[in-house]
C-alpha positions as CSV (number, residue, x, y, z in Angstrom):
1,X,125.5,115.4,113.6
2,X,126.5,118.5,111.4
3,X,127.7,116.0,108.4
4,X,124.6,114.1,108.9
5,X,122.4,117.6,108.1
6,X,124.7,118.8,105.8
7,X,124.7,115.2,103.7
8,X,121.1,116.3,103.6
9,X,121.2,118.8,101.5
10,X,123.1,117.7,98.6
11,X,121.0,114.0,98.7
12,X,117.9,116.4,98.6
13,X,119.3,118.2,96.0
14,X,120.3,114.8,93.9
15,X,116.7,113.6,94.7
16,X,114.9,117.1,93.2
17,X,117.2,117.0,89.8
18,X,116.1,113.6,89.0
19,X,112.5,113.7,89.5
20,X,110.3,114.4,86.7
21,X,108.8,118.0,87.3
22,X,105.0,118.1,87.7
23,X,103.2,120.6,86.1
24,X,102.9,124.2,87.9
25,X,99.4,124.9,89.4
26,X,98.7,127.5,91.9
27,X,97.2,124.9,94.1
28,X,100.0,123.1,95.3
29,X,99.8,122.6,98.6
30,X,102.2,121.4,101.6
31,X,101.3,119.0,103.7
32,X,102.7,119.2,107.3
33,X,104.1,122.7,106.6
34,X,103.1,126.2,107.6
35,X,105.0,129.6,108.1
36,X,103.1,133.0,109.0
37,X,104.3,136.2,110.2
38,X,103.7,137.8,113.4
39,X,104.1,141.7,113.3
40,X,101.4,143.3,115.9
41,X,101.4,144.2,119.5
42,X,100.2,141.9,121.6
43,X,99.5,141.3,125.4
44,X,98.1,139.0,125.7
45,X,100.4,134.9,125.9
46,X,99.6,133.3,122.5
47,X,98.6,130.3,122.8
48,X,99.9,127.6,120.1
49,X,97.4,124.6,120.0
50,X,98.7,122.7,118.0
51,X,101.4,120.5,120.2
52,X,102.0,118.1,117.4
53,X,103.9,119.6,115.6
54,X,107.3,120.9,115.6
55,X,108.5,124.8,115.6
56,X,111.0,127.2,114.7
57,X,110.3,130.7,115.3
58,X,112.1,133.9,114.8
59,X,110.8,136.3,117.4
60,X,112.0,140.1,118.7
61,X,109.5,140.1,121.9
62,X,110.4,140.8,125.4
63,X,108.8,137.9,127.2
64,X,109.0,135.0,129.9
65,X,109.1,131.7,128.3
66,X,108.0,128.7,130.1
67,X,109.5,125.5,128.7
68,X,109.2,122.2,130.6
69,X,110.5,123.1,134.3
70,X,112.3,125.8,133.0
71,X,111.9,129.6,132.2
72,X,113.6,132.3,130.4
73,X,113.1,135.9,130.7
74,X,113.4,137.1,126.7
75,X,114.5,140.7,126.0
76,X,115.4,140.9,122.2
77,X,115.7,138.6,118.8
78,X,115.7,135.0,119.2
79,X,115.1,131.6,117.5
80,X,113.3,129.2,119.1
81,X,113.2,125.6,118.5
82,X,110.1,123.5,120.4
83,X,109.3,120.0,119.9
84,X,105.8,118.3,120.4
85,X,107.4,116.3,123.5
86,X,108.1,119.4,125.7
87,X,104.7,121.8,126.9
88,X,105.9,125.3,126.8
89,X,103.9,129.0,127.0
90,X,105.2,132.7,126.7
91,X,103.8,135.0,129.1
92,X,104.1,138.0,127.3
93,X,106.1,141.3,128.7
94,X,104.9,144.4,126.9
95,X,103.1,144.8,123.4
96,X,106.1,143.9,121.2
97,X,106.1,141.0,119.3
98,X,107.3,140.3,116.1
99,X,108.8,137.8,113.7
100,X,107.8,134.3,112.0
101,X,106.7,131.4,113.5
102,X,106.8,127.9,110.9
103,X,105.3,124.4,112.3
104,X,106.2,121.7,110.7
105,X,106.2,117.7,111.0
106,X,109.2,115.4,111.4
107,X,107.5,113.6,108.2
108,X,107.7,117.0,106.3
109,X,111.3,117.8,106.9
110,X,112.9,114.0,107.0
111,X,110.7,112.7,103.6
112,X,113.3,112.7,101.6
113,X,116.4,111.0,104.2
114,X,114.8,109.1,107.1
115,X,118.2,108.3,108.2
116,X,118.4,111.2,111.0
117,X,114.8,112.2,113.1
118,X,114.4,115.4,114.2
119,X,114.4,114.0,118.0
120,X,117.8,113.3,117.7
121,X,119.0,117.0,116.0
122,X,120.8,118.9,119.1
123,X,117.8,121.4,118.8
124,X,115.3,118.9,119.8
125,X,116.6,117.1,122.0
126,X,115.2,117.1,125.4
127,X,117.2,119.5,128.1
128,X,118.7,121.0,124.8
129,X,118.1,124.9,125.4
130,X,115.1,125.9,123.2
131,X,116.1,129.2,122.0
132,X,119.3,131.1,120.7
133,X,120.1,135.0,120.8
134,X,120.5,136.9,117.7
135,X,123.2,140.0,117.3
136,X,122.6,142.6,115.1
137,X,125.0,141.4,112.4
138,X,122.6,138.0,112.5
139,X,119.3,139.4,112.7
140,X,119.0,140.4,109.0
141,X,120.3,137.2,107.5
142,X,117.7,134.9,109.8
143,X,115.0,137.6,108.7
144,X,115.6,137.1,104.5
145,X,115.4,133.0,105.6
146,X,112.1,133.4,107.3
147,X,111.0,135.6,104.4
148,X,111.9,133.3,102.1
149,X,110.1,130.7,103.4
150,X,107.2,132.8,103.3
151,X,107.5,133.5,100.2
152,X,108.0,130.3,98.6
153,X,104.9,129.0,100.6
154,X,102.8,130.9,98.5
155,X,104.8,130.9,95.1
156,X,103.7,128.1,92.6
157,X,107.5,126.7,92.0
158,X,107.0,122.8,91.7
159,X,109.4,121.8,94.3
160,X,108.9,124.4,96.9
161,X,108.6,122.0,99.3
162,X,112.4,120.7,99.4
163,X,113.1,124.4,98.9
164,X,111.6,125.3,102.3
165,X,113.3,122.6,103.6
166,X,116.5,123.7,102.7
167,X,115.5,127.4,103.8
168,X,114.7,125.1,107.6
169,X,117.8,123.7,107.5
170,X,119.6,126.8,106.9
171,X,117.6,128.2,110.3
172,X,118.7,125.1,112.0
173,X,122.5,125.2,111.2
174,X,122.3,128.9,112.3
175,X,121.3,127.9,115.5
176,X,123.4,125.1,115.4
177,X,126.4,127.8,115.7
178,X,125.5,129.3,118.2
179,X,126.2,129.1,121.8
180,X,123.1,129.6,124.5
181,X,122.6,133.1,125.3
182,X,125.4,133.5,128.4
183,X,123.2,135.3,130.0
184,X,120.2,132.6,130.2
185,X,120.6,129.5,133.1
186,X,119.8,126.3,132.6
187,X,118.2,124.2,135.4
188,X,118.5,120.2,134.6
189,X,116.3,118.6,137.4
190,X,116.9,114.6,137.8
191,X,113.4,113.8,135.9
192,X,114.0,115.8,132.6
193,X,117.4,113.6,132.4
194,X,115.6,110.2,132.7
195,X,112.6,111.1,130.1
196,X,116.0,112.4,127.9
197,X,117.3,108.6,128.3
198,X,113.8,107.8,127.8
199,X,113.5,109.3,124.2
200,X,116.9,108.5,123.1
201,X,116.7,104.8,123.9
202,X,113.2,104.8,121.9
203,X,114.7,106.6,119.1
204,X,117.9,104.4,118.7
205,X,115.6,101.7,117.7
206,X,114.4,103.3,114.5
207,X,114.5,103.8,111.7
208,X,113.6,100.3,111.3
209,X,115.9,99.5,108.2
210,X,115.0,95.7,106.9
211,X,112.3,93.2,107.5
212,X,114.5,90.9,109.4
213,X,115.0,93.9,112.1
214,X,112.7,93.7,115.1
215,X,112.1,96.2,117.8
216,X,114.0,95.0,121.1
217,X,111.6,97.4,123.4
218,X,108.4,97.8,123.2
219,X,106.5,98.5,126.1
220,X,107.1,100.5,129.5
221,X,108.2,98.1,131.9
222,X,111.0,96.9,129.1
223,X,112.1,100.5,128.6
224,X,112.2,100.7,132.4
225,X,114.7,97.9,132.7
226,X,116.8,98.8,130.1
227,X,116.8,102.1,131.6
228,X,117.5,100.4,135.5
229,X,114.8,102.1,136.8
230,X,111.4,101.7,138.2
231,X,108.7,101.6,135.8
232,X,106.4,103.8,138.0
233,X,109.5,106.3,138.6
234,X,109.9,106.7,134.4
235,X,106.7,106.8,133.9
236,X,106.2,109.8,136.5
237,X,109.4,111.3,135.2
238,X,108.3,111.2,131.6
239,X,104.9,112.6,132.4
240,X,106.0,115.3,135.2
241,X,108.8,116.8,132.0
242,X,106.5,116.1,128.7
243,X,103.2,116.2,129.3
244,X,102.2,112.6,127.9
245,X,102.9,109.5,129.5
246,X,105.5,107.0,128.5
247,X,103.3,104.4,126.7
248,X,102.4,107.9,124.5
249,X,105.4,108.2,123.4
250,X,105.8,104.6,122.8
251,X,102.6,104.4,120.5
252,X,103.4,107.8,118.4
253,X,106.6,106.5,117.9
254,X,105.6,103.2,116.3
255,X,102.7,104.7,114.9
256,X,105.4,107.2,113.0
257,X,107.1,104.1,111.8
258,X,104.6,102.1,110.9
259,X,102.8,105.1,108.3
260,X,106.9,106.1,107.1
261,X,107.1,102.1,106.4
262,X,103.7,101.2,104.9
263,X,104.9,104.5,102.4
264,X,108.4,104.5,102.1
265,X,108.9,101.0,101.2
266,X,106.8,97.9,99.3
267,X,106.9,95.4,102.4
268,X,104.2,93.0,103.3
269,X,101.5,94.4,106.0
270,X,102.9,90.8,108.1
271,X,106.4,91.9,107.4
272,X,105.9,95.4,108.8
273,X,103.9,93.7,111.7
274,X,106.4,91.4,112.7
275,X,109.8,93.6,112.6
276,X,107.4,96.6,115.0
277,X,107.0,94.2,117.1
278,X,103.5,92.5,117.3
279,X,102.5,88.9,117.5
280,X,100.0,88.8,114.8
281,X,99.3,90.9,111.6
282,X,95.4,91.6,113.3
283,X,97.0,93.0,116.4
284,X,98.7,95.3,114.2
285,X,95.8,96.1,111.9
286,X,93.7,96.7,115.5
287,X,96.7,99.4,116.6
288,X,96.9,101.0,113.4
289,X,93.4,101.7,112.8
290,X,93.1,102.6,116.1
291,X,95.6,105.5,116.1
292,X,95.2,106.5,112.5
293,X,91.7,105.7,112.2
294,X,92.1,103.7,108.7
295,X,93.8,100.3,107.8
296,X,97.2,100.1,107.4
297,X,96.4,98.9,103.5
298,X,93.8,101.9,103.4
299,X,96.9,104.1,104.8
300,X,99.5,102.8,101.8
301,X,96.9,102.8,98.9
302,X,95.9,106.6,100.2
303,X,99.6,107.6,100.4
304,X,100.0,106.3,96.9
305,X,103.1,104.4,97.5
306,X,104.1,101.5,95.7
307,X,102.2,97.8,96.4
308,X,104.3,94.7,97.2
309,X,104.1,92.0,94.7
């Protein structure tokens, strides 16, 4: 998994040098990307509404966290990893808080390699502890990271966007070498184990690489076989640990693939139809439209990648 991230960087970094620069402007914008600081008492739980996206957060709070069917009493510096499967809450323990908190999609920090998803990074995963202890010796290194991120969000460098991704990744290994605090317990019940299963099995099937690949699994009841369990029992085990149902995750998973195809790569609409799985190129125009709200030939034109022939 570390050589996969790592292989990241320097295929980013061949990707940036050969791309024409565009011309500076102070209004570039990033899309699926936000970092802002957090440096006032508070006590009162913040509440983060947006659940679709991903975070990383560098927090010195003393706090419970909630996370899924577990909880974590916080007394320090931490970073924090959620993903938009798990619900989670901090119920706030005095009036410090402090730190930076980024939210970012899986499109934002996978556009340039879609060959690893963020689901399948140890710091997503589900029953993966959500948060690692700094020391003292750590704290100022994770803080300049964070800062820098900050920074860059606002600067007017052309390619600040892989640079922030880089400044992510960085955040990511840091964690990555890490052990869990010793102090904090995990509790793995029997359900947040099968919707794990659950979310792996879905991701192995992606990305979807040629036209000739089609999706083995595509609805509950196949996912529940595969799995050798009652579809009734996955579906309540999926729902009791993440919130959403298991056909949720089944339609925001194709729906992913279906917008990182229709952009990334100059297939037919049918092609892209038939290899996700559905009969007809109209049931697939129907489910796109319905999830995204535009056609899937609207999507491609708007995303301005290239037309097939």
């Amino acid at each position: 998994m570390r050589s996969t991230w790592f292989s990241y960087f320097y295929r980013m970094t061949n990707a940036v040098a050969s791309r024409p620069a565009p011309r500076p402007t102070r209004e570039l914008k990033l899309k699926g990307f936000k970092v802002y600081a957090v440096d006032r008492p508070c006590t009162t739980p913040p509440y983060f509404t947006r659940r679709d996206y991903y975070k990383a957060m560098l927090l010195t709070t003393r706090a419970r966290l909630h996370y899924g069917h577990q909880h974590w009493d916080l007394d320090g510096t931490y970073l924090l990893f959620f993903n938009p499967h798990i619900p989670y809450s901090l119920e706030m323990r005095g009036d410090l808080r402090h730190g930076s908190i980024s939210l970012f999609t899986e499109e934002f920090i996978t556009s340039l390699d879609r060959s690893e998803s963020l689901p399948q990074s140890p710091l997503f995963k589900i029953g993966s502890p959500p948060l690692y202890q700094l020391s003292e010796t750590q704290i100022p290194f994770m803080t300049s990271i964070f800062q820098k991120m900050l920074t860059a969000q606002e600067g007017d460098y052309p390619f600040k966007a892989e640079l922030i991704r880089t400044y992510l990744q960085l955040a990511i290994h840091e964690a990555l070498h890490q052990q869990p605090a010793h102090t904090l317990v995990q509790s793995h019940t029997a359900a947040s184990r099968l919707a794990a299963r659950f979310l792996d099995v879905l991701e192995q099937q992606f990305p979807v690489e040629t036209p000739e690949q089609t999706l083995e699994l595509k609805t509950a009841q196949e996912f529940a076989d595969r799995l050798a369990v009652h579809v009734n029992h996955l579906n309540k085990a999926v729902k009791e640990v993440t919130g959403k149902p298991t056909s949720a995750h089944i339609t925001a998973r194709l729906t992913d693939e279906a917008k990182a195809l229709l952009q990334h790569t100059t297939w037919s609409v049918a092609e892209i139809s038939t290899c996700l799985g559905f009969a007809y190129p109209t049931y697939f125009n129907n489910f796109f439209k319905k999830q995204t709200g535009t056609t899937p030939l609207a999507y491609r034109k708007g995303s301005g990648a290239a037309l097939p022939d």
